[in-house]
Structures are given as structure tokens and as C-alpha cells.
C-alpha positions as YAML, in Angstrom:
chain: A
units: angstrom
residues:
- id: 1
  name: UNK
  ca: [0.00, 0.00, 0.00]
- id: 2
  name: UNK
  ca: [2.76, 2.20, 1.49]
- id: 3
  name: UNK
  ca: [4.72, 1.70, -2.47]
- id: 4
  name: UNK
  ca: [1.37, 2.46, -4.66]
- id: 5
  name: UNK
  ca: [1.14, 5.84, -2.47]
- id: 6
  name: UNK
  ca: [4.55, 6.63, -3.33]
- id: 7
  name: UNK
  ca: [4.49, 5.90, -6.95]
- id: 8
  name: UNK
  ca: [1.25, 8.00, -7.35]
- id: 9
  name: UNK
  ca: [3.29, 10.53, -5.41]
- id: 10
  name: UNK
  ca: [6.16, 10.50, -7.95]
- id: 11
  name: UNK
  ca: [3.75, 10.52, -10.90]
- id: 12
  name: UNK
  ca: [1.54, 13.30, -9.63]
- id: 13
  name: UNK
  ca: [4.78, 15.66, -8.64]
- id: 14
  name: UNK
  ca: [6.58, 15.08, -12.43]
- id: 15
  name: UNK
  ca: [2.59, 15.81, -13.71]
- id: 16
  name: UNK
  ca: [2.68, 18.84, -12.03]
- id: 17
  name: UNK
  ca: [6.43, 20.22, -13.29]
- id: 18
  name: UNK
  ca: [5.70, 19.47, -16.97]
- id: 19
  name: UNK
  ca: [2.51, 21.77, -16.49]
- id: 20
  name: UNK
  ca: [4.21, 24.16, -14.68]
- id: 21
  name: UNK
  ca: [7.18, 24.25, -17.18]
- id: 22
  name: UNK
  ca: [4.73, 24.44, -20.03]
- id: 23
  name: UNK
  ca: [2.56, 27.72, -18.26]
- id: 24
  name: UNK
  ca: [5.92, 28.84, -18.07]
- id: 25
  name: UNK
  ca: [7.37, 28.49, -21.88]
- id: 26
  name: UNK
  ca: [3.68, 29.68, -22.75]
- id: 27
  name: UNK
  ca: [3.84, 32.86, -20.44]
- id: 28
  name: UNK
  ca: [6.90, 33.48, -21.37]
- id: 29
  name: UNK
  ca: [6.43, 33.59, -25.15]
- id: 30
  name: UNK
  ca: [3.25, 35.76, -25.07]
- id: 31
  name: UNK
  ca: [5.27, 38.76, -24.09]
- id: 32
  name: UNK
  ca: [4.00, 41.97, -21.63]
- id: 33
  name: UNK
  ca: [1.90, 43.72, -24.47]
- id: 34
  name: UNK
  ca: [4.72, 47.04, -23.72]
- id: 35
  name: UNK
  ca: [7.75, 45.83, -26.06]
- id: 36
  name: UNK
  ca: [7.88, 43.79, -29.93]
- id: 37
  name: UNK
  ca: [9.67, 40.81, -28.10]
- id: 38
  name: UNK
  ca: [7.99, 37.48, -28.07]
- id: 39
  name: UNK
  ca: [9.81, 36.13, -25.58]
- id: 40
  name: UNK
  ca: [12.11, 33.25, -25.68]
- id: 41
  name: UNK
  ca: [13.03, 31.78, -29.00]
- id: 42
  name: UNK
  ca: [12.99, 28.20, -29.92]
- id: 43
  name: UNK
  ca: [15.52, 27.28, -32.67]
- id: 44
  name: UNK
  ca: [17.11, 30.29, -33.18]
- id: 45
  name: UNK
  ca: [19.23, 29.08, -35.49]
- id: 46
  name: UNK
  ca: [16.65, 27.58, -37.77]
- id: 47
  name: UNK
  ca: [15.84, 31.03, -39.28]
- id: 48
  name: UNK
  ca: [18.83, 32.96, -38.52]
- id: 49
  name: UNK
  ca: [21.86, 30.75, -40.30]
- id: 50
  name: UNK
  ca: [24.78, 30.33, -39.28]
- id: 51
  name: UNK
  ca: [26.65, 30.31, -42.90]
- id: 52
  name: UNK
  ca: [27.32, 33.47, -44.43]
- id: 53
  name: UNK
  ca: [25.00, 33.87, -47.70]
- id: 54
  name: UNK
  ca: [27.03, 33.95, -51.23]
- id: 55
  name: UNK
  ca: [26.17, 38.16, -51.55]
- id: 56
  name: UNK
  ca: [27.15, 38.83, -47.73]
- id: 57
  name: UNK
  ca: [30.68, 40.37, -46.67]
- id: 58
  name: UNK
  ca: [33.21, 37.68, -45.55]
- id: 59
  name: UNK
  ca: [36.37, 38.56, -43.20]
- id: 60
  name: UNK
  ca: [37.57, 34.83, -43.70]
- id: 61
  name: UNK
  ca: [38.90, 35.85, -46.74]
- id: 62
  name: UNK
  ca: [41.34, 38.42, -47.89]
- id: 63
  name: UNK
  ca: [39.11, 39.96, -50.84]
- id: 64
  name: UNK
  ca: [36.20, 39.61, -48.14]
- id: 65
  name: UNK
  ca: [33.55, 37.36, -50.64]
- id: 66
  name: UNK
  ca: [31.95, 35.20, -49.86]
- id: 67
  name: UNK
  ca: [30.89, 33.24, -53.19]
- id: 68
  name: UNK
  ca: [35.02, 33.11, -54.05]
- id: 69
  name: UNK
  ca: [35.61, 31.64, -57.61]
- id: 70
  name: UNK
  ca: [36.76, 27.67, -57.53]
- id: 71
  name: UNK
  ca: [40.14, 27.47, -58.44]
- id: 72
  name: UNK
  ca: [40.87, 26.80, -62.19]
- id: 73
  name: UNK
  ca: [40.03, 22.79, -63.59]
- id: 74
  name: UNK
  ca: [37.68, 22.17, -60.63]
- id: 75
  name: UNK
  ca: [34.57, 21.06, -61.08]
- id: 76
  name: UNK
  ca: [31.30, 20.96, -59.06]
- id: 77
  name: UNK
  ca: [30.10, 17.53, -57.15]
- id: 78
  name: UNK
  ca: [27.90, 15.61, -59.98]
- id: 79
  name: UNK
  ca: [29.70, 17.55, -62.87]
- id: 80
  name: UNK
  ca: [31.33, 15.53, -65.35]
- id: 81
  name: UNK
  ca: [33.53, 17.04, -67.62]
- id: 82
  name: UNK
  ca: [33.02, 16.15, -71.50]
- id: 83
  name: UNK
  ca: [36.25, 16.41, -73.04]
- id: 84
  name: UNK
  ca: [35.26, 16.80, -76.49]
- id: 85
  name: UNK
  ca: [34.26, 20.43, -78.41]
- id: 86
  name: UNK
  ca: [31.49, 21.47, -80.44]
- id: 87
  name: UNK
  ca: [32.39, 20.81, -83.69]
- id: 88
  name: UNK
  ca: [32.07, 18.98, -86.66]
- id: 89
  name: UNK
  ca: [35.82, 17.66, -86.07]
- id: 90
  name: UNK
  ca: [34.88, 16.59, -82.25]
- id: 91
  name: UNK
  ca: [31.89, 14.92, -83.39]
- id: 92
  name: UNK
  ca: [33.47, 12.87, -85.71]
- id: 93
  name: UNK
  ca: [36.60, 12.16, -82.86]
- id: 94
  name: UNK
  ca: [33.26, 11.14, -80.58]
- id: 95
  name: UNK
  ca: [32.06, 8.50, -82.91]
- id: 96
  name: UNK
  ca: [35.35, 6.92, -83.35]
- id: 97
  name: UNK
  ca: [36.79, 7.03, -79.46]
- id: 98
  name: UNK
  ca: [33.36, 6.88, -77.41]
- id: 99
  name: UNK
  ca: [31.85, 3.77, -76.63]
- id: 100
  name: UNK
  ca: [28.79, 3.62, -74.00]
- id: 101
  name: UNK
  ca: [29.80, 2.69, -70.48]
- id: 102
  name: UNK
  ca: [25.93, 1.26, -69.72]
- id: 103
  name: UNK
  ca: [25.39, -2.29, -70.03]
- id: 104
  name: UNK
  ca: [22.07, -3.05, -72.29]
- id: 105
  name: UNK
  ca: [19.96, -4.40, -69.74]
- id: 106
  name: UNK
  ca: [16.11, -4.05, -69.76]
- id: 107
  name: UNK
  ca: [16.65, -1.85, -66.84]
- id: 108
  name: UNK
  ca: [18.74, 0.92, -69.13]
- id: 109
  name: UNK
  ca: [16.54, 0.36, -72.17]
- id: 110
  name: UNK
  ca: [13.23, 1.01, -70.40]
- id: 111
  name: UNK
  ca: [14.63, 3.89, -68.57]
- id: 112
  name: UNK
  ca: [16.26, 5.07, -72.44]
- id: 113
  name: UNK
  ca: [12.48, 4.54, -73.90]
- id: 114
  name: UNK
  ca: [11.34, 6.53, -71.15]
- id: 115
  name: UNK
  ca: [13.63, 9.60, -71.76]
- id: 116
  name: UNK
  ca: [13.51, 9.37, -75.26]
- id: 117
  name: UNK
  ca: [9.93, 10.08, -75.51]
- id: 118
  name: UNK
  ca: [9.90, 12.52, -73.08]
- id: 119
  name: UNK
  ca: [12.81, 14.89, -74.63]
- id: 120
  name: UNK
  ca: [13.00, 13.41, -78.16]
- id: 121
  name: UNK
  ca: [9.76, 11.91, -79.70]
- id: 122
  name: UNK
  ca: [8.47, 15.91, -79.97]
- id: 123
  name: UNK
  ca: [10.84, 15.84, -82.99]
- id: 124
  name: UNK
  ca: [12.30, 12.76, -84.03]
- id: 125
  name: UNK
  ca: [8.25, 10.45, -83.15]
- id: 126
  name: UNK
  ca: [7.68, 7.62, -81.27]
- id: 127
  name: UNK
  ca: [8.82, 5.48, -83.36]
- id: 128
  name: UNK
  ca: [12.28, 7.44, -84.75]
- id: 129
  name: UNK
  ca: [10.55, 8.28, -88.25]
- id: 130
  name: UNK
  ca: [11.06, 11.71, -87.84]
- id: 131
  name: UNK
  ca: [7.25, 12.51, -87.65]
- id: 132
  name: UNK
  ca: [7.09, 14.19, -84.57]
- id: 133
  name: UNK
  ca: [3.63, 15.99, -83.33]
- id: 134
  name: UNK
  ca: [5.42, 19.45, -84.08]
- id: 135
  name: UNK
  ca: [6.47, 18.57, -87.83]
- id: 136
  name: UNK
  ca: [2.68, 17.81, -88.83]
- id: 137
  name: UNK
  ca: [-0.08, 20.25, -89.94]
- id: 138
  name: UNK
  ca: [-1.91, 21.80, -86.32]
- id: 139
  name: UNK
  ca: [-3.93, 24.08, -85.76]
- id: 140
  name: UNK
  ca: [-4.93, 26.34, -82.58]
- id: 141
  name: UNK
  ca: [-8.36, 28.13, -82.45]
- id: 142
  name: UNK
  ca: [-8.82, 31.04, -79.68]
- id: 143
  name: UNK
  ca: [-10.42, 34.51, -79.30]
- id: 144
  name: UNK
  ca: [-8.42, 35.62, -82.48]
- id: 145
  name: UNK
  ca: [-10.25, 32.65, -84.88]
- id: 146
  name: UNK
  ca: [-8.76, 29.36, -86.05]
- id: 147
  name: UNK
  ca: [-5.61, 29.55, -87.19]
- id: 148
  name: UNK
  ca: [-2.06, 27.24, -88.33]
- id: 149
  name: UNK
  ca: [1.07, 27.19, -86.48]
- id: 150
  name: UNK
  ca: [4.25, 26.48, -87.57]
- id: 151
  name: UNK
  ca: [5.79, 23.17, -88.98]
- id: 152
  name: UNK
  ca: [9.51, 22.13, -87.29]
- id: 153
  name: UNK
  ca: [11.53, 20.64, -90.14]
- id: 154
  name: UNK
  ca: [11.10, 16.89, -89.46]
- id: 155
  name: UNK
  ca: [14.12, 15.03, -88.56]
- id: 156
  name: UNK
  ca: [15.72, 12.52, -90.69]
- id: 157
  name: UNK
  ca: [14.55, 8.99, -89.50]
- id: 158
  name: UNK
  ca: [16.71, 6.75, -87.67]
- id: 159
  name: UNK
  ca: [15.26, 3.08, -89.66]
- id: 160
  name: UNK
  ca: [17.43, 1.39, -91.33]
- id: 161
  name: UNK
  ca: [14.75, 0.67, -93.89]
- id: 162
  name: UNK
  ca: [14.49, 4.33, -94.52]
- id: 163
  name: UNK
  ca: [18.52, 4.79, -95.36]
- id: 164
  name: UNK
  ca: [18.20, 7.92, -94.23]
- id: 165
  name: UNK
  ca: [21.73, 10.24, -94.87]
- id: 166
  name: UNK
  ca: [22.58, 12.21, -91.54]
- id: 167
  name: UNK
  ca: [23.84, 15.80, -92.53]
- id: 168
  name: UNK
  ca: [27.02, 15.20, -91.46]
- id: 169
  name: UNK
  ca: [28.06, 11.77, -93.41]
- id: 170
  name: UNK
  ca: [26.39, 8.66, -93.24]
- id: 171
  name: UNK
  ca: [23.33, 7.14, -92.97]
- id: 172
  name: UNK
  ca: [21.17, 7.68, -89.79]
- id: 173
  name: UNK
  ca: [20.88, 3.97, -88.92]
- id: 174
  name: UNK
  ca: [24.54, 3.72, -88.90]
- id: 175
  name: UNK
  ca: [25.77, 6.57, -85.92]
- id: 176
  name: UNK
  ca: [27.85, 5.21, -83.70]
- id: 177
  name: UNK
  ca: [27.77, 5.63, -79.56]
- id: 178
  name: UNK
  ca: [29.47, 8.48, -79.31]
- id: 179
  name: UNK
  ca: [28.13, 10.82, -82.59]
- id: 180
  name: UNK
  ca: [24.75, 10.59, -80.85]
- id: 181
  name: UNK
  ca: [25.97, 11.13, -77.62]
- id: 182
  name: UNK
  ca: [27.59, 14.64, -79.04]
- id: 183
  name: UNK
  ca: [24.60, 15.26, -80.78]
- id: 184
  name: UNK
  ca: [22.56, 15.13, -77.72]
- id: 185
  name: UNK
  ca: [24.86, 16.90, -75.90]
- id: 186
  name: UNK
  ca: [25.54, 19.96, -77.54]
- id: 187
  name: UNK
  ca: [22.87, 19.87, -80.31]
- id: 188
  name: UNK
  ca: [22.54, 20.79, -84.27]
- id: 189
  name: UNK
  ca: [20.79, 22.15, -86.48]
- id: 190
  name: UNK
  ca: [17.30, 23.11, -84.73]
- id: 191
  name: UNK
  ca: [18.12, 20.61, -82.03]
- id: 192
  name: UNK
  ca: [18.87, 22.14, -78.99]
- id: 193
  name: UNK
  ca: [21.49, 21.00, -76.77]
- id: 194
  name: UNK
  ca: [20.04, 18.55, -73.86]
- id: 195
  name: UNK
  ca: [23.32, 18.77, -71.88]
- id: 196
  name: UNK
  ca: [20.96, 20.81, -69.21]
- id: 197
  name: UNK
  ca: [18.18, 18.08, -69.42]
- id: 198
  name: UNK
  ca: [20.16, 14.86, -69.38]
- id: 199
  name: UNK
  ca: [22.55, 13.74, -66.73]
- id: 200
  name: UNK
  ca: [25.45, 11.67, -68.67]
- id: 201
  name: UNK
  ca: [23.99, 8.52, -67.71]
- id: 202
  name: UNK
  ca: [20.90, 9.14, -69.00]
- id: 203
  name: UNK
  ca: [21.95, 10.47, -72.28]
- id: 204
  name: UNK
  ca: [23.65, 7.09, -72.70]
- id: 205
  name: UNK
  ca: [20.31, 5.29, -71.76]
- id: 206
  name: UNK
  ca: [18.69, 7.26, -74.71]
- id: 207
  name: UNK
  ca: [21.89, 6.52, -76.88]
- id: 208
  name: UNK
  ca: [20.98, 2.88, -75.85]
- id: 209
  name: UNK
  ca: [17.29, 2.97, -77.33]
- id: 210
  name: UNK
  ca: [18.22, 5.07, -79.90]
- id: 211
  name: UNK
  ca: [20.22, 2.21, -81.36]
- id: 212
  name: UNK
  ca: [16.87, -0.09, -80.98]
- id: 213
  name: UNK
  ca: [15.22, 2.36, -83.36]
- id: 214
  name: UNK
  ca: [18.05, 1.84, -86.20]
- id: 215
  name: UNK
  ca: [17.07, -2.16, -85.98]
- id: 216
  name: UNK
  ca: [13.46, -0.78, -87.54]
...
């Protein structure tokens, strides 16, 4: 008997500190109504940072920045480096010295399918014919009327059926690994460059697919 007493004791005493404590934090924070402080502050540091931001003044360095410029051949965490130019010389040095790193896997080509007709079928179709939705006839109707909009040149077709030249030698069904990498890369003609779009694995993946289009 003498042991429940003092356990309901024990319980009632910590019952009543956690309510005092919480009057307290509550009483605290709602201020006197005379001054613009709201008492004590919880996580102060949550929403006044510690790090300095990149346009504030910096006395850890000499030229007192704080967004210093990385030292020369660094690059940032994720960035990798494509050692090849934009030309017509580095495309060709592409196709003969690039090879994709990606094993063909159904893994790689699902994930190339899915990339591919996110980024590419717009242009180059579903199917790599070259009849993408904005190379055929459309039409938009508003408050203005009915009226066309412009065509996109289509794309020559990847099929080998087709024997298809690309505009820069060869036939379409026959670019190599690393021409289409460069292509998707840094662009031509009214293809933009995807370098912003793509990581390097996944422009592989769609280099990967690609290739299953040039079977057709």
C-alpha cells in the first residue's frame, strides 16, 4: 500500500512540473503587451543561419567574398567534364573514341524509352521516323479565330529501312555511340542542346534505345 502511495506521489509531482514548465514556456512567449519581443526563441538558429550567404561580406577571406571563384580545372560535385568540343571535327573524334559505359539491360533500355519520348519523340516520333507531333499540320483556335502554327523541319529517320543520310556523313541507322551522344549533348541544327536536361547517364540510356530504333 505504502509503495502504490509513493508511486502515485512520484507521478503526480513530475505531472505537475511538466505543467508548470509548459505555463511557463507559454507565459513566457506571449510577451508583456509594452515591447515587440515574443519572448524566448525556440531554434534560433533555424531562421537565422549560421553560414554566411554567397552576396554577404566575408572577413575569412582576404578579398572579403563570400561566393570566391573555384580554383581553375575544378569542377562541381555531380559535374562531369566532356572532353570533347562542339564541332564537326569533335563529333566525328566522338564516334570513333566513345563507346557507351551502360550495359544493355532491360533496366537501361526502359529507362532510355522513357527519356527518349519525353525529350526526343516531340521531334524525331515515337517510333524514330522523324514525324514528330510538331512537324505535322496543327492548328490552334482562340479569341483571335482558327488559325495554323508552324511546322519544325522533321528530322531525318533513324530506320534502317528508310537509309536515311545524316547531314554530317552517313546514314542515320549507322551513328555510332558516341556521334549521338555529341549530338545530344551539344545539339545541331534546330536541335537544342540537352546537356541541361540529361545527366550523362541518362543520355547514354537514350543513346541505348536510340540504337533499338536503327534495328526498324
Amino acid at each position: 500500500m505504502k509503495e502504490n502511495m509513493l508511486a502515485m506521489n512520484k507521478k503526480s509531482f513530475l505531472g505537475t512540473v511538466c505543467v508548470a514548465v509548459a505555463l511557463t514556456a507559454v507565459v513566457s512567449a506571449c510577451g508583456d503587451g509594452t515591447t515587440r519581443s515574443a519572448g524566448w526563441e525556440f531554434s534560433r538558429n533555424m531562421y537565422d543561419p549560421i553560414a554566411y550567404n554567397p552576396d554577404q561580406p566575408n572577413n575569412n577571406f582576404e578579398n572579403k567574398i563570400t561566393a570566391q571563384t573555384p580554383p581553375e580545372g575544378t569542377s562541381p560535385i555531380g559535374f562531369e567534364r566532356f572532353e570533347y568540343g562542339n564541332s564537326v571535327e569533335e563529333y566525328q573524334r566522338a564516334g570513333e573514341e566513345l563507346t557507351n559505359p551502360l550495359v544493355v539491360n532491360q533496366a537501361n533500355l526502359a529507362q532510355g524509352e522513357a527519356l527518349y519520348l519525353t525529350y526526343c519523340a516531340v521531334c524525331h516520333g515515337n517510333d524514330g521516323a522523324g514525324d514528330g507531333p510538331i512537324t505535322l499540320d496543327r492548328e490552334v483556335e482562340d479569341s483571335r479565330g482558327k488559325r495554323a502554327l508552324e511546322n519544325f523541319p522533321p528530322p531525318p529517320s533513324y530506320h534502317q529501312s528508310a537509309g536515311t543520310p545524316s547531314s554530317r556523313g552517313g546514314l542515320m541507322s549507322e551513328l555510332s555511340d558516341g556521334k549521338i551522344y555529341h549530338t545530344i549533348t551539344y545539339g545541331y541544327n534546330a536541335m537544342g542542346a540537352h546537356a541541361s536536361l540529361l545527366t550523362p547517364e541518362e543520355r547514354w540510356q537514350v543513346v541505348m534505345y536510340v540504337h533499338e530504333l536503327q534495328k526498324k
